[in-house]
N, C-alpha and C positions, 0 to 999 in steps of 0.2 A: 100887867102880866100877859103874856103872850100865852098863844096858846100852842101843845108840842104838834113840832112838823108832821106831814103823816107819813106815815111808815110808806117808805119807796116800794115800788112792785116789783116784783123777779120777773122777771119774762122768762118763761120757757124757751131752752132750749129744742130745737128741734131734734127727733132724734133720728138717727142713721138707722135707713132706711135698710137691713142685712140683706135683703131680697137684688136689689137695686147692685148691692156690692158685690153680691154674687155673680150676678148676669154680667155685670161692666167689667169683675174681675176674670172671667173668661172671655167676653165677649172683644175688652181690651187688651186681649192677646194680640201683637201684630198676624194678619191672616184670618184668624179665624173667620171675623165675620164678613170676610172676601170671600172667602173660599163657601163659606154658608149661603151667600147671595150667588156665587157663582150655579151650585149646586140646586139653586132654587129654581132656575132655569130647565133644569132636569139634570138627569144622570150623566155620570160623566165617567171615563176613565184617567188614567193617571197624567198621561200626556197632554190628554183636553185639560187637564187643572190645571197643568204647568205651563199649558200656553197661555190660557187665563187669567192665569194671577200673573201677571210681568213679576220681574224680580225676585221671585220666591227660587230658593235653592231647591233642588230635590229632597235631600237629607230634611230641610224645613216643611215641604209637603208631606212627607211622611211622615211626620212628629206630629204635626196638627191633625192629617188624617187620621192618625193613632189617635188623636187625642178626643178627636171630634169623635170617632166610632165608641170611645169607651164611654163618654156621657151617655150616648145613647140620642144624639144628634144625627147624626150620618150611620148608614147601613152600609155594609162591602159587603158585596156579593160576586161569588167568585166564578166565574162561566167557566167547567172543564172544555179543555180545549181538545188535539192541540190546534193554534198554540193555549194557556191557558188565559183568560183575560178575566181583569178586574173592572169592576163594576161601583162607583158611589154614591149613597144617593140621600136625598133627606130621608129620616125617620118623620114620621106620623107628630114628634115634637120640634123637629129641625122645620117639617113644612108652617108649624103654627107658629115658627120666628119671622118667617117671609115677610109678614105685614109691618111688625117692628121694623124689621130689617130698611125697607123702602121706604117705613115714614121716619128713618135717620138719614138714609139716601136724599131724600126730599129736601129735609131741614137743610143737610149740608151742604145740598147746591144754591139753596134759598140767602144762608149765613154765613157761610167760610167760605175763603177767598179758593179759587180754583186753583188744584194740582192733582194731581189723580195717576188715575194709568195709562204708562208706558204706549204711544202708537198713539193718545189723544191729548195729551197735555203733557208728553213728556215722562223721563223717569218716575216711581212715586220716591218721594223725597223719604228720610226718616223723619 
């Protein structure tokens, strides 16, 4: 008489990480977190972003600026003029992405094959 098999194990699935999906699901917006590393650097205005980011449309900077200002990432501040001039800059939670920011910078020069920005390696690809 044999004796019965034993009961096979479940392995736990791992579970998804909501925190992780949040941050990749913003952060994986094209732009965003170019324009967050740009900004890291210090303040800028609109023109300095747009020569910063190669490739980025206007209409695109502005949707992200918008977008990045309502999280509460980026500040706009607005300097009465004339003329009047805008102002961008990390919020107090944008500067404590900085570190993240550069240890994905890091990685990705370390692990992915090079293409980047525009005047150093050429257009950025999609």
């Amino acid at each position: 008489m044999s004796s019965p098999s034993p009961t096979p194990t479940v392995t736990e699935q791992p579970m998804c990480n909501a925190a992780l999906v949040r941050a990749f699901g913003f952060l994986g917006k094209r732009w965003n977190g170019v324009i967050l590393a740009v900004l890291g650097a210090g303040p800028a205005g609109f023109a300095e972003l747009k020569r910063s980011v190669a490739g980025i449309s206007d209409s695109m900077l502005s949707e992200r600026l918008t977008e990045l200002t309502h999280t509460g990432l980026v500040k706009r501040d607005v300097e009465p003029g004339p003329p009047v001039a805008v102002r961008y800059a990390l919020s107090e939670a944008g500067t404590a992405l900085v570190p993240a920011l550069d240890a994905i910078a890091t990685w990705s020069a370390e692990n992915l094959s090079a293409s980047g920005c525009a005047g150093k390696d050429g257009p950025v690809a999609d």
